[in-house]
C-alpha positions as a Markdown table, in Angstrom:
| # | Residue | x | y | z |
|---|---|---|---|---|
| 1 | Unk | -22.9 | 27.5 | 29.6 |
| 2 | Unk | -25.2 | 26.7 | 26.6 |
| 3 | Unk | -26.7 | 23.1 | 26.3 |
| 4 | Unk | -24.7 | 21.8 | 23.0 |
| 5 | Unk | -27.2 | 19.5 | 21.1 |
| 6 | Unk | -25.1 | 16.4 | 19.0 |
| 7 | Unk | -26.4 | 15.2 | 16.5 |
| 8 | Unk | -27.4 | 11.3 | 16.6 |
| 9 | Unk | -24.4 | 8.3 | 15.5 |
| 10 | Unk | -24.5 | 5.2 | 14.4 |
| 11 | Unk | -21.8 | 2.5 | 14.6 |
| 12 | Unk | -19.5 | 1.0 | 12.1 |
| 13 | Unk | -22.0 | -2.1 | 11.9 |
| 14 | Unk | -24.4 | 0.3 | 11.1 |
| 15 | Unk | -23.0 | 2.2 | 8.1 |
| 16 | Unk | -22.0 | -1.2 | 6.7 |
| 17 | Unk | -25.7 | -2.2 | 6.9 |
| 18 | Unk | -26.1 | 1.1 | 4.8 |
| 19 | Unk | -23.1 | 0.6 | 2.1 |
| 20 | Unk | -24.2 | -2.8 | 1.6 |
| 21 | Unk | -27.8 | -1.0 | 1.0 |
| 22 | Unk | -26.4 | 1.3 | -1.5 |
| 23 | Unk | -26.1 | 1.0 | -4.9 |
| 24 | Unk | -24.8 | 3.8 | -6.7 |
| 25 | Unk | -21.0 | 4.3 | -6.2 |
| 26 | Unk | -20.6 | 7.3 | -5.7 |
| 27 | Unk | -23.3 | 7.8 | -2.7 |
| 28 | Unk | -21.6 | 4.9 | -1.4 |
| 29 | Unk | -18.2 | 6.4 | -1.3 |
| 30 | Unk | -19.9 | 9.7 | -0.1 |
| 31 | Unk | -21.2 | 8.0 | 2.6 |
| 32 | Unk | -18.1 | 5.9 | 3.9 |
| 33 | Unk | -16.0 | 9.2 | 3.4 |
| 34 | Unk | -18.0 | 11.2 | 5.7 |
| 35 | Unk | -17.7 | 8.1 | 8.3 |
| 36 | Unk | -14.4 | 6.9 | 7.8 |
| 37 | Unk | -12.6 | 10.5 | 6.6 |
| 38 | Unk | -14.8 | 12.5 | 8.7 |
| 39 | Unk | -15.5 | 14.9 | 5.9 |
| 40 | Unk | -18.1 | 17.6 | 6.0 |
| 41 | Unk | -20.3 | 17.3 | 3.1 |
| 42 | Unk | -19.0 | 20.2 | 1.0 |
| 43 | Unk | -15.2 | 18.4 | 1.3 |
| 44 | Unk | -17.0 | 15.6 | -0.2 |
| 45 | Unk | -18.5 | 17.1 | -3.3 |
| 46 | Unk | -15.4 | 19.3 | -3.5 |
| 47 | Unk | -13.0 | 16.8 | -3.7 |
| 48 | Unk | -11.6 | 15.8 | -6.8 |
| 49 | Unk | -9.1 | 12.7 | -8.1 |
| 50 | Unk | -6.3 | 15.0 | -8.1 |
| 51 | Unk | -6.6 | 15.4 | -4.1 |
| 52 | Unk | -5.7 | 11.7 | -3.9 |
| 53 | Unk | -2.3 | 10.4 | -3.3 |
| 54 | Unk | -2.9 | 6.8 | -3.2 |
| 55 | Unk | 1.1 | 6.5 | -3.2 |
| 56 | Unk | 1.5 | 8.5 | 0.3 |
| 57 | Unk | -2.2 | 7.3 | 0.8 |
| 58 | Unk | -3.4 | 11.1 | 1.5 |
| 59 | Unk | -6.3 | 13.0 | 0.7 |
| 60 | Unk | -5.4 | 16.4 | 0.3 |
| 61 | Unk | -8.5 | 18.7 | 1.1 |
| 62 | Unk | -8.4 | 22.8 | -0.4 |
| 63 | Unk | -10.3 | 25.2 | 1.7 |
| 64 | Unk | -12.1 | 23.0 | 4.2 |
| 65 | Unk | -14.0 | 25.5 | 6.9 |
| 66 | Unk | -12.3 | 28.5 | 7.7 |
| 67 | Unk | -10.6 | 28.4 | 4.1 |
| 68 | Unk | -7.7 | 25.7 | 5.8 |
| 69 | Unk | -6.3 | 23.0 | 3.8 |
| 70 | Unk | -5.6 | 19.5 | 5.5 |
| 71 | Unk | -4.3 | 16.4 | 4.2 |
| 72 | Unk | -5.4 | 13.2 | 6.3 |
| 73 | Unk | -4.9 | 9.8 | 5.8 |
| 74 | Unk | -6.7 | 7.5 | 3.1 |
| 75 | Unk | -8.6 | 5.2 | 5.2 |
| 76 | Unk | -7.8 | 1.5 | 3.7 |
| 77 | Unk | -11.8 | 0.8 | 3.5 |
| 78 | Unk | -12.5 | 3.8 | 1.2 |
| 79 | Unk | -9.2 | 3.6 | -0.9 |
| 80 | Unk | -11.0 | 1.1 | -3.8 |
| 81 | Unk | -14.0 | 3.8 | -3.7 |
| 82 | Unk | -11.6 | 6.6 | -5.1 |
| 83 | Unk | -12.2 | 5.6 | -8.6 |
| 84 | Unk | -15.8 | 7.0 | -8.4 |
| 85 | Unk | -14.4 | 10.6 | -7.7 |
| 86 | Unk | -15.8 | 13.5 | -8.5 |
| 87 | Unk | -18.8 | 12.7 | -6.9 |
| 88 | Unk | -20.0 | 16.9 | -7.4 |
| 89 | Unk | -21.0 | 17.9 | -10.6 |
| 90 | Unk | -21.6 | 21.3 | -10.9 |
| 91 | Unk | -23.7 | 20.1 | -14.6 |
| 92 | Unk | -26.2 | 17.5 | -12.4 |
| 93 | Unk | -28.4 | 18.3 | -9.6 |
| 94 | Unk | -27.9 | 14.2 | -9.1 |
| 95 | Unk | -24.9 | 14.6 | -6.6 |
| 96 | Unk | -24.8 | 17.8 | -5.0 |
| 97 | Unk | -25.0 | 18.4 | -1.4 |
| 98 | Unk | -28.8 | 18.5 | -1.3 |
| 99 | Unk | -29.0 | 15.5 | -3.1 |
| 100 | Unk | -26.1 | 13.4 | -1.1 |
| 101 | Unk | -28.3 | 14.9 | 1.7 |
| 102 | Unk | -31.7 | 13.2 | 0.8 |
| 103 | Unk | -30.6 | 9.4 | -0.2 |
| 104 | Unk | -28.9 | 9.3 | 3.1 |
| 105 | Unk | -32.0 | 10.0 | 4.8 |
| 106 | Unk | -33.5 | 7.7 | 2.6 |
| 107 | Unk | -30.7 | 4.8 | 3.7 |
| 108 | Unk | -30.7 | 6.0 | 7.5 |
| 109 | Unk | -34.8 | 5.4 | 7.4 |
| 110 | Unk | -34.8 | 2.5 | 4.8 |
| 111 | Unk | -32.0 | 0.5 | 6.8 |
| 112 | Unk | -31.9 | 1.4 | 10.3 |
| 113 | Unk | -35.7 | 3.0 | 10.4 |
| 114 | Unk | -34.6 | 6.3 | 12.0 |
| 115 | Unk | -35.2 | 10.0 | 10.9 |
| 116 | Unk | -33.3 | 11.7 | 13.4 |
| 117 | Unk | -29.7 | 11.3 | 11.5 |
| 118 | Unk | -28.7 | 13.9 | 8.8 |
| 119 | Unk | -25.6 | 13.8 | 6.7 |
| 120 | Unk | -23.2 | 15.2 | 9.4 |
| 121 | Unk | -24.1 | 12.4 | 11.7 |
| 122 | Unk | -21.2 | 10.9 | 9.7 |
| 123 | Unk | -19.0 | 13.1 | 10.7 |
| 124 | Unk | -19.7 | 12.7 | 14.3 |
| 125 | Unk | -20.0 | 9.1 | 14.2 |
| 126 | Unk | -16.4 | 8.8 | 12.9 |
| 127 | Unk | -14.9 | 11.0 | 15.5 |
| 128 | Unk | -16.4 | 8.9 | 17.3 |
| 129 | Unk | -15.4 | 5.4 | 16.2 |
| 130 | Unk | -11.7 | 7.0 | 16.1 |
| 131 | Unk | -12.0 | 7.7 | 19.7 |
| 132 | Unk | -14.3 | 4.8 | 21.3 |
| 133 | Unk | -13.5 | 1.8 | 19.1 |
| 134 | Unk | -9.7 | 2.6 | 17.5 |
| 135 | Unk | -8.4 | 4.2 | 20.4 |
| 136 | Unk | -7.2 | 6.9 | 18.7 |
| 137 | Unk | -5.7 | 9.5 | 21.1 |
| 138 | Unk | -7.8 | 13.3 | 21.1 |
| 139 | Unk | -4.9 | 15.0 | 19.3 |
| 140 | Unk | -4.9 | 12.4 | 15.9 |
| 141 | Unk | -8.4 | 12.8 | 16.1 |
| 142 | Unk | -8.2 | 16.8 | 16.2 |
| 143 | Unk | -6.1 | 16.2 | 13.1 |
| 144 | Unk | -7.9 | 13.7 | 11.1 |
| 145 | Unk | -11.6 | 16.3 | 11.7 |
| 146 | Unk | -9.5 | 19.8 | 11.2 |
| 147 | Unk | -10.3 | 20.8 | 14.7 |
| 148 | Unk | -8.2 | 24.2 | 15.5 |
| 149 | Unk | -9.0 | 23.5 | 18.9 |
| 150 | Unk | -9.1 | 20.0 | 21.1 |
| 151 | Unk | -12.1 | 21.1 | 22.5 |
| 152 | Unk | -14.0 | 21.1 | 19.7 |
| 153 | Unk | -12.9 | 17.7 | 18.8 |
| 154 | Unk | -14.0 | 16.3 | 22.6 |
| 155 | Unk | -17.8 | 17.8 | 21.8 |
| 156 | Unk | -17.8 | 16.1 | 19.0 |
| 157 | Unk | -17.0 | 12.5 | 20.7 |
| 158 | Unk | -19.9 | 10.5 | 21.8 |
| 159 | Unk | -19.5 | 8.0 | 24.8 |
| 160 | Unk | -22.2 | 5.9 | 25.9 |
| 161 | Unk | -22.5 | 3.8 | 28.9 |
| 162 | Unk | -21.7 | 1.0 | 26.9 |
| 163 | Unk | -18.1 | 1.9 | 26.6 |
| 164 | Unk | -17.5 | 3.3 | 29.8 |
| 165 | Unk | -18.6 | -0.3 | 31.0 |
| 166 | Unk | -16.2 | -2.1 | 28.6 |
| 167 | Unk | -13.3 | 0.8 | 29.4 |
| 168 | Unk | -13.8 | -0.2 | 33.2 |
| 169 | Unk | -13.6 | -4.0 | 32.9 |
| 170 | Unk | -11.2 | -4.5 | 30.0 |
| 171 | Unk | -8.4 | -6.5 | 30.5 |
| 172 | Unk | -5.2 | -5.2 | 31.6 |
C-alpha cells in the first residue's frame, strides 16, 4: 500500500492565535471556515450569501468536488463572519484562491513560525478537532467534509500521542 503523506495541523488555540492576527474580514472568515466548516478553498471563494441559512443555520455548498452539493451546519463561531461574504471576486485578484493561499502562509509563518502548513491544513485540522477534541463520531464527520467514503474521512484524522494518552486515562 502507498505511504499517504498528511499535510501538517494545528490546534484550535492555534488558529485563534491566527484570527486574532488577522485583520481583514474576509481572510479571517476564510480562514475560520476552512477550520471550523472544513471547506476546501474553492467552496470558500465560491460561496456566496445566498448559500447561507442563518434561520436553519446551514451553509448550502453547489458543486463541491465531484460536482456534489452538501449542506452542513453553520458553525456558531463563524456565524457573525457571514456578513463579509463573497469573499471571491472574480473583478480582484485580492481574494482568490492564490491570494487566500499566500496571507495564510504569511499568518502560519508570522504567528506560529512554521512554513510547512498550506491552506488545506485547515481542512485537515478541523476533521481533526471534530474527531479528537468534540468527539464527533466518523460518520458526522464523513458528512460535515463530503467524504463519499468513511475511509477517506479516517486518513484525514490526525491522532497524536497526546490524545491517545488522555483517551486512555480519562475519567469514566
Amino acid at each position: 500500500m502507498a505511504q499517504i503523506n498528511l499535510p501538517e495541523i494545528i490546534t484550535e488555540e492555534e488558529l485563534i492565535k491566527i484570527l486574532d492576527k488577522t485583520k481583514n474580514p474576509k481572510n479571517k472568515l476564510a480562514f475560520a471556515l476552512g477550520f471550523y466548516e472544513c471547506m476546501r478553498i474553492s467552496e470558500i471563494i465560491n460561496l456566496q450569501p445566498e448559500n447561507v441559512d442563518k434561520q436553519t443555520k446551514l451553509i448550502k455548498i453547489k458543486q463541491a468536488k465531484g460536482h456534489k452539493d452538501r449542506n452542513i451546519p453553520i458553525a456558531p463561531k463563524v456565524m457573525n463572519g457571514l456578513k463579509h461574504l463573497p469573499i471571491g471576486s472574480k473583478k480582484s485578484k485580492d481574494f482568490g484562491v492564490r491570494a487566500l493561499q499566500i496571507a495564510l502562509k504569511k499568518k502560519f509563518k508570522q504567528v506560529l513560525g512554521r512554513d510547512d502548513l498550506h491552506f488545506h491544513s485547515l481542512r485537515h485540522s478541523g476533521i481533526t478537532h471534530y474527531l479528537t477534541k468534540e468527539h464527533w463520531n466518523s460518520l458526522e464527520v464523513q458528512r460535515l467534509a463530503g467524504h463519499s467514503k468513511i475511509a477517506t474521512t479516517e486518513i484525514y484524522s490526525h491522532i497524536n500521542p497526546q490524545n491517545l494518552v488522555d483517551r486512555m486515562w480519562e475519567e469514566k
